[in-house]
N, C-alpha and C positions, 0 to 999 in steps of 0.2 A: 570544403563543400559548404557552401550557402546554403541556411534551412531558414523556413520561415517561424518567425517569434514564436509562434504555439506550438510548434515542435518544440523546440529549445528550449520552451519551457516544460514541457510536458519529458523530456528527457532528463534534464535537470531534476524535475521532481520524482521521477521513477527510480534515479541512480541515488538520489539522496536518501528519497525514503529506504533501496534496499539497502546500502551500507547502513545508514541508521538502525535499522531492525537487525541488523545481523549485529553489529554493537548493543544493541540490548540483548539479546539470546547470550552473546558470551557471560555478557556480563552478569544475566540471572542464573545462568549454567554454573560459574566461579564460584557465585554467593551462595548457589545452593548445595556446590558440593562443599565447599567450607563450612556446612553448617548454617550458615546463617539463612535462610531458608523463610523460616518463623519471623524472623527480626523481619526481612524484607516485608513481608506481607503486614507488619507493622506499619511499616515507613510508609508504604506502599499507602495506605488508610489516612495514614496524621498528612502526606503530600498532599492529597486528592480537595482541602481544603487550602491552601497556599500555593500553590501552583499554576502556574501559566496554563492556556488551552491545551497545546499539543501533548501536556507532560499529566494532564489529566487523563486523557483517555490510557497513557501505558499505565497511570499508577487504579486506573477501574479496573483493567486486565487484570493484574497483579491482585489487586483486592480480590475480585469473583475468583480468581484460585483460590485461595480462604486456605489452604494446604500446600507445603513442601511438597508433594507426592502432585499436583495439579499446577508444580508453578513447571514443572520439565513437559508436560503439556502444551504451556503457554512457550516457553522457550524453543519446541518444535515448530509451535504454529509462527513464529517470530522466524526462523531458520526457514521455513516453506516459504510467509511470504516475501520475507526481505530475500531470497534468488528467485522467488519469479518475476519481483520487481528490477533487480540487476537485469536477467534476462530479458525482457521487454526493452530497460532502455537499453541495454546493450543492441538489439536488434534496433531498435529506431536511431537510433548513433551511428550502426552499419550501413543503414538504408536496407536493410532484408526484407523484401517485399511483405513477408508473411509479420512482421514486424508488427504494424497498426493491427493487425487483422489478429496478431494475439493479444493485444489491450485491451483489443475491440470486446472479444471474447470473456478473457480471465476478469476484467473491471465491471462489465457488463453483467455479466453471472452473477455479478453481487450485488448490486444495486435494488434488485427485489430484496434482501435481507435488510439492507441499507434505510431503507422505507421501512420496512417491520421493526426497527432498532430504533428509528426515529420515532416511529408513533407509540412507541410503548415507556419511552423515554425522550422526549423535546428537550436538544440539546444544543444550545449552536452548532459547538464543534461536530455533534452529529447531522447537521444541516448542512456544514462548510462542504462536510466529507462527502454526503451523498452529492451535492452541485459540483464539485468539485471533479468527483469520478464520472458523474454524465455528462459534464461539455467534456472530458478528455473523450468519452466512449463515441459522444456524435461528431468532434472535429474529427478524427481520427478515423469512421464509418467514414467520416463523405472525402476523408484526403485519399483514404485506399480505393473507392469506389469511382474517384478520378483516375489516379495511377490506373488503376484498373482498364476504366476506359480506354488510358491516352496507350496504354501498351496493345490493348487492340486495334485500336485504327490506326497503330505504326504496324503492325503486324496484317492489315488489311491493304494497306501501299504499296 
């Protein structure tokens, strides 16, 4: 199946971010039933100044847990969004109509937060995130508001 470049990429980066997130959830899950818990939430802190963009925002996560008892929190919320990001691209990978129209939805809901998270903290990476999630939410609006269309006036034929 031919998809057009910003599909492809916006599918790429849904499947990636949800396996990536579901490999951080194990892997804080591991560490903190082994104990190490405390330790992480160290590492977590000394990273957040050596670290690349993207490996900054999971080691802030980690740090704002500040507690063992709050890092199984983060590792839920890590499990919730890394499968509804599988599930998105999985649907725009199928072509499931209702596919865009859950992007549209789940990325879009957050975007108001996205802006409250920026301006109370100016961040790149929280800059890249928010531009990032609204062209996926408006390509994506107007690729399903086509389909949409063109499945009606084959249905009006």
């Amino acid at each position: 199946m031919r998809r057009e470049r910003g599909l492809s990429l916006i599918i790429a980066y849904k499947l990636g971010k949800g396996g990536l997130w579901l490999v951080f959830a194990a892997t804080l899950a591991v560490m903190t039933r082994l104990g190490l818990g405390a330790s992480l939430v160290d590492v977590a802190a000394h990273l957040r100044h050596h670290a690349g963009a993207w490996s900054v925002e999971l080691a802030d996560l980690v740090t704002r847990a500040a507690s063992v008892h709050a890092l199984w929190a983060v590792v839920l919320a890590l499990v919730g969004d890394g499968a509804l990001s599988l599930v998105e691209g999985w649907s725009l990978l199928h072509g499931r109509w209702w596919g865009p129209w859950l992007v549209v939805i789940a990325s879009g809901s957050l975007l108001p937060f996205e802006v409250v998270a920026l301006a109370r903290h100016r961040h790149l990476v929280r800059l890249a995130v928010l531009v990032i999630n609204a062209a996926i939410v408006v390509y994506l609006a107007l690729q399903a508001l086509r389909a949409h269309a063109a499945r009606r006036g084959a249905e009006g034929r």
